[in-house]
N, C-alpha and C positions, 0 to 999 in steps of 0.2 A: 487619496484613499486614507481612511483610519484603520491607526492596529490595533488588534483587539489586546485585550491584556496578557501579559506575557504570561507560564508558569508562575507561582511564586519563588521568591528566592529565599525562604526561610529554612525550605527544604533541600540544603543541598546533595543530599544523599538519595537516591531512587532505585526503585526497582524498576526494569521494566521488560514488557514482553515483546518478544521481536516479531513484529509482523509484515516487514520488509526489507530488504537492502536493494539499498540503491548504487548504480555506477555511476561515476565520474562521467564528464562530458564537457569538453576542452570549445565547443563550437555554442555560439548564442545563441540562448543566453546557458550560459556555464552551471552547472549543476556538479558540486562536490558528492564525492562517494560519504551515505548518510547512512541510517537504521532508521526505521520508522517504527513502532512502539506502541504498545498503551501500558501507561504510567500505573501501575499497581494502587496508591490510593486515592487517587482520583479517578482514573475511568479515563482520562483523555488520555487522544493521541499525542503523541510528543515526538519530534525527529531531534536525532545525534547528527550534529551535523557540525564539522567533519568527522567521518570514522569508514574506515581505521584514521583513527587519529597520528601525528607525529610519525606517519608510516609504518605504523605499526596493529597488527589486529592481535586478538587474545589467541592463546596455542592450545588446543585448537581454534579455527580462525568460531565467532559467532554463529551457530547455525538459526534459521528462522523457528520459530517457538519455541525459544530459549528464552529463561528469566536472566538476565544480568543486572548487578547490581555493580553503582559506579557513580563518583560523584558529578555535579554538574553547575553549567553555570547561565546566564541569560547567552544567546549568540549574540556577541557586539553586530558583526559584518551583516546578522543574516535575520532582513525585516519580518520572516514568517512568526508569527506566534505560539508556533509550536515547538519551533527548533530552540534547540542545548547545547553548548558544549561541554564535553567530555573533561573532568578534571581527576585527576588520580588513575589508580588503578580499576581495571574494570573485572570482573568475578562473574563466573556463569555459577546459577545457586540452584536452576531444576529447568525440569523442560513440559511440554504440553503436550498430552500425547494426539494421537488422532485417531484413538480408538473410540466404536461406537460411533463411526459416521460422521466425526467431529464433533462429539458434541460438548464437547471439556472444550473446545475454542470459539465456540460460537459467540457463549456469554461476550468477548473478548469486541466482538468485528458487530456483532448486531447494533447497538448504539450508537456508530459510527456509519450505518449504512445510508445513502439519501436518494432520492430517487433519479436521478438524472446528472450526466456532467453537467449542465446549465447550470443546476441547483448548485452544485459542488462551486462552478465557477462565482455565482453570484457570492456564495459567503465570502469567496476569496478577497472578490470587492470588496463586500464589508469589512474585512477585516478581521470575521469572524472564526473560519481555519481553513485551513489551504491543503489539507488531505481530509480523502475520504475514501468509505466504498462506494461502489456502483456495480447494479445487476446488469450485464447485458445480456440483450436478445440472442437467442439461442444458433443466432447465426450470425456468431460473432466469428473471425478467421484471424491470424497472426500471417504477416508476409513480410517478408526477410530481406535484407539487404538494403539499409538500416534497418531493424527488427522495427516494426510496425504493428499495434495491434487497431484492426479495423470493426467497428462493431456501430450498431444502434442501442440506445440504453432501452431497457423491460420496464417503460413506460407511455402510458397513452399519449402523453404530449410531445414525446421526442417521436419525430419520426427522418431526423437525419442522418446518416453517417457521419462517423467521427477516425479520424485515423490519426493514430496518436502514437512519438516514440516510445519505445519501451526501454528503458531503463531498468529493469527488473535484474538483478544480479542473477537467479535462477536459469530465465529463461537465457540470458548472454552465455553463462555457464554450461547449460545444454547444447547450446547451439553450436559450441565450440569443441566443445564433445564430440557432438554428432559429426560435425567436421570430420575432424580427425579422423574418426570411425570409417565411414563412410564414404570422401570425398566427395566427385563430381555428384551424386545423388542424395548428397546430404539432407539436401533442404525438403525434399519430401519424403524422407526419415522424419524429419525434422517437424512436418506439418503432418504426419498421422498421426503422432503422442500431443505433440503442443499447438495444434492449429483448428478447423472445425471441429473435428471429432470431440477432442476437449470439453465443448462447450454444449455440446449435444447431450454426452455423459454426465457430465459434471454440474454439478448448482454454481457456478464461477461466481467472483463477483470481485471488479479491478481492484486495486488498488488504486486511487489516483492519487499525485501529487502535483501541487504547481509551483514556477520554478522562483527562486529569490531574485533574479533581476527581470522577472515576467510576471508578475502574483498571480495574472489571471489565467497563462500558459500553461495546462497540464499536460502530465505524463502519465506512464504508465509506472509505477514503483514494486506493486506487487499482482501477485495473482491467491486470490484463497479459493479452494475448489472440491469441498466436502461432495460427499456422492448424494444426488441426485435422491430424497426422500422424500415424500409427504408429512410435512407438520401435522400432526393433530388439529382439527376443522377449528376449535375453539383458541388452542394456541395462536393460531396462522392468526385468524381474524384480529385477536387482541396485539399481534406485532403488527400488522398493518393499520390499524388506528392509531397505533405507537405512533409509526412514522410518518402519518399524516399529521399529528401535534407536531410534530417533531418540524416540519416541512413548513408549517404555518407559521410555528413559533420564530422560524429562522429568515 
């Protein structure tokens, strides 16, 4: 496999916006607790990876779209090309709200969107990046015990299931919640808010990530899930020829 080129290192100072956290995961292949991000002047995705860092997160801990600023470096250990490590201190400087539908976050996740895991996976091979988003089909479901999210992607040419771990800090953090809450009924507590329904309501779109000693193995990292509107006819069209260039070029 070739890597693509890493970040530059001239820049070692960043902002970036947090557009996912990831958990830890001790079983193969091993995935450290990360942030996933896009990089304020450039537009790419970037992962901090490890963080919390030296066992340690910011007080309060990072919430997702949040800017923090924080310095970095290439990851020796970790071959993806997006990942960083974390040097100094790290500073939360504003956050992103989601008001309007999301639309102050969109800019952020739409350049990053591709149409399929396949797609997602092939760049991984190249070398090209190894997160992304993906739309799935509206009957997409989340099933528990390891959290799983099962889904086909909102593309003509996938017509497979995919079930995939979820690593999403969010979703482990609810779950665990809901737990508590709840007990032996938890899990469909659990899957009214976070499982079909979701996805029914919701414009979703994964998070994927795949893992450092698997390039081409994804997971699930994040979920983004702005409410359910209709783009403007002329908008709509001019992003979906977007990501047709986008799909071809890649």
């Amino acid at each position: 496999m070739t890597t693509g080129p890493r970040m530059e290192d001239s820049r070692p100072e960043r902002d970036v916006l947090v557009v996912g956290k990831v958990v830890g995961t001790g079983d193969f292949p091993v995935e450290r607790p990360s942030l996933l991000g896009i990089d304020r002047e450039t537009g790419a995705l970037t992962r901090l990876c490890p963080f919390p860092w030296k066992g340690t997160d910011t007080d309060p801990p990072v919430p997702k779209w949040a800017w923090l600023h924080t310095g970095t470096r290439a990851a020796e250990l970790d071959p993806r090309p997006e990942s960083r490590e974390v040097v100094g201190e790290v500073s939360l400087t504003a956050y992103v709200d989601a008001k309007d539908g999301w639309r102050l976050r969109w800019p952020f996740v739409r350049p990053h969107v591709v149409p399929s895991l396949e797609a997602m996976q092939q760049r991984a091979r190249d070398g090209v990046a190894t997160a992304a988003f993906v739309r799935p089909a509206a009957d997409a479901d989340v099933m528990q015990l390891p959290l799983r999210l099962r889904f086909r992607c909102d593309d003509g040419s996938c017509s497979t299931y995919h079930e995939l771990p979820v690593l999403d800090w969010e979703l482990h953090e609810t779950a665990r919640a809901t737990r508590e809450r709840h007990g032996s009924t938890w899990a469909t507590q659990f899957r009214q808010t976070w499982g079909a329904p979701l996805f029914e309501r919701f414009d979703v779109h994964v998070l994927l990530s795949t893992y450092a000693q698997a390039i081409a193995k994804p997971y699930v990292a994040g979920l983004f899930y702005p409410p359910r509107a209709g783009e403007d006819e002329h908008v709509h069209a001019h992003h979906v020829e977007h990501r047709r260039h986008r799909a071809e070029a890649g």
